[in-house]
C-alpha positions in Angstrom: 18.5 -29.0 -144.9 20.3 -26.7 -142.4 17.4 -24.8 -141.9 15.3 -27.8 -141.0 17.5 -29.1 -138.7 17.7 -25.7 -137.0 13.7 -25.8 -136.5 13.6 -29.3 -135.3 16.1 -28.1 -132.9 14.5 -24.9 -131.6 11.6 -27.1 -131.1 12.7 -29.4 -129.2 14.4 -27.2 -127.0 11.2 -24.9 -126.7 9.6 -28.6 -126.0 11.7 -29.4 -122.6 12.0 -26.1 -121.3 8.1 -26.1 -121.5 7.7 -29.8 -120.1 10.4 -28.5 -117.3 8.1 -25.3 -116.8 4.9 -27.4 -116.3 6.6 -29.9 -113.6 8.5 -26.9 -111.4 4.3 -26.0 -110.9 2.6 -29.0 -110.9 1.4 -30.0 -107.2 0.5 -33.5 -108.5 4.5 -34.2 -109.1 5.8 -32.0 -106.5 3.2 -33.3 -103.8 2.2 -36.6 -102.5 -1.6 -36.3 -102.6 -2.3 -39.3 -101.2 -1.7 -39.6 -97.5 -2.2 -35.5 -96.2 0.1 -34.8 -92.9 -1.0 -32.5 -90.4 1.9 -30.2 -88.8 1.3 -27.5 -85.9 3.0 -24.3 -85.2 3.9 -20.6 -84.8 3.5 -18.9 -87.9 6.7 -17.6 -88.5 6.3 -15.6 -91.8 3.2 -15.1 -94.1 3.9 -14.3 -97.5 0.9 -14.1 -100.2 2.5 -13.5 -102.9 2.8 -14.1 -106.3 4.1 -16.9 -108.2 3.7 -18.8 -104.8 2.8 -17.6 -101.9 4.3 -19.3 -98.6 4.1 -19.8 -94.5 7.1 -20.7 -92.4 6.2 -22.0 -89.4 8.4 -23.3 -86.6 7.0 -26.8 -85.3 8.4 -28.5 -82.4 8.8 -31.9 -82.1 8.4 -34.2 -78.9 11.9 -33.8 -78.1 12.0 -29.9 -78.4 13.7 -29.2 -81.3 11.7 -26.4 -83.6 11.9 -27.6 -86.9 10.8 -24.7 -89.6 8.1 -26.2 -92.1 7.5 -24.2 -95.6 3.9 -24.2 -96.6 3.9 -23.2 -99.9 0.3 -22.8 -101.3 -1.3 -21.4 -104.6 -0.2 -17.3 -106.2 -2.0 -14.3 -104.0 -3.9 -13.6 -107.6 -5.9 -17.0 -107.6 -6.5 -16.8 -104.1 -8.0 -13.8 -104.7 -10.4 -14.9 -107.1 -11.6 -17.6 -105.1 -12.2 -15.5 -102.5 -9.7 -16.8 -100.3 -9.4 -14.4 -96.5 -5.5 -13.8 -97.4 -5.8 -12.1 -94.3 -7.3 -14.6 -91.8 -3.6 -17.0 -90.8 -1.1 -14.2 -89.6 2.6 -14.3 -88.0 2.4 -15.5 -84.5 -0.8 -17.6 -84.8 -0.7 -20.8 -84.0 -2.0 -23.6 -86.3 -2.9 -26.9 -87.4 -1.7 -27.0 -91.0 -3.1 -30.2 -93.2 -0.5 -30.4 -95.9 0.6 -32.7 -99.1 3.9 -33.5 -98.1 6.9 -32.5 -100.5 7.8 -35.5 -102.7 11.3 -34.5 -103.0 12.1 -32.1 -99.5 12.0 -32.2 -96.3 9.7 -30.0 -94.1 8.0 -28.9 -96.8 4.3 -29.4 -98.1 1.1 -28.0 -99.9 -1.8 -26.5 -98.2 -4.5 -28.2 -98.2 -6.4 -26.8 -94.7 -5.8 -25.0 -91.0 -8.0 -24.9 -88.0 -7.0 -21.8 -85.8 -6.9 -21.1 -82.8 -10.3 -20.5 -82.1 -11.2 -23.8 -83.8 -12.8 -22.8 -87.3 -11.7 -24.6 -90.3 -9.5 -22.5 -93.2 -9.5 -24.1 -96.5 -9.1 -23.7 -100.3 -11.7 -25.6 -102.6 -8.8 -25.1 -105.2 -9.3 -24.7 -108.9 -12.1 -27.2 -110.0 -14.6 -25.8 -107.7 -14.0 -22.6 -109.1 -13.4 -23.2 -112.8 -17.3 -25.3 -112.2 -18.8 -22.2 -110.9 -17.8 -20.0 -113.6 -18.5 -22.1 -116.3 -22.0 -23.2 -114.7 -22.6 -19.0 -114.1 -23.0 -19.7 -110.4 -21.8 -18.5 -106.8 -18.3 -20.0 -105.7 -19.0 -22.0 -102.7 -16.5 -24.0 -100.6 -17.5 -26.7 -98.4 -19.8 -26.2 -95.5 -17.9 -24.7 -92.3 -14.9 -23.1 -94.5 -14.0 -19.4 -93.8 -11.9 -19.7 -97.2 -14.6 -18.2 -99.4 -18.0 -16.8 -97.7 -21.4 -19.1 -98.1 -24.9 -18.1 -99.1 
């Protein structure tokens, strides 16, 4: 019986640490999808990295205050399959970020698009659009006017 109860156990343990796992990366529960804010600032830091990569930018408010925002966006290795210009947003740009705030933080939130400076739209078609391509054996393509991932 011991070892039975041991199992179950192990199990369930294995169970929550998995379930915990799958939340800490889940931009449905971290995020609110459904009302996007748009933030804009300096570009502080920009780093593509991997598990997350992130932007700090400092964002001033009416009053003057800068307020640093994290923009935390997918790993540097799926932006790179997706074609993503990793390249293109760099430390002292400024820009208009479209984010999913944080459901739990403050100043914090997903990306979801920039416009830059010069007035071009920067965005990730995300996951879906990809895993269609490849499974359908065709070009990645983003939506028209995106610098994200090139058109043809």
């Amino acid at each position: 019986m011991k070892p039975a109860r041991t199992l179950l156990l192990s199990a369930s343990v294995a169970l929550l640490i998995e379930l915990s796992s799958a939340a800490h990366h889940s931009v449905a529960i971290n995020f609110d999808r459904s009302e996007p804010i748009e933030i804009r600032g300096t570009v502080k830091e920009a780093n593509i990295r991997n598990p997350h990569s992130q932007y700090v930018v400092a964002v001033s408010d009416k009053d003057g205050t800068v307020t640093d925002w994290l923009v935390e966006w997918s790993d540097r290795n799926s932006l790179i399959r997706r074609k993503v210009d990793i390249d293109l947003i760099k430390v002292g740009d400024t820009v208009t970020f479209t984010l999913w705030p944080s459901q739990r933080l403050p100043n914090v939130g997903y990306f979801v698009q920039a416009v830059l400076a010069d007035g071009s739209v920067y965005r990730d078609c995300g996951f879906v659009k990809y895993r269609e391509a490849v499974a359908n054996s065709t070009q990645f393509r983003c939506d028209e006017g995106s610098r994200a991932a090139p058109q043809q």
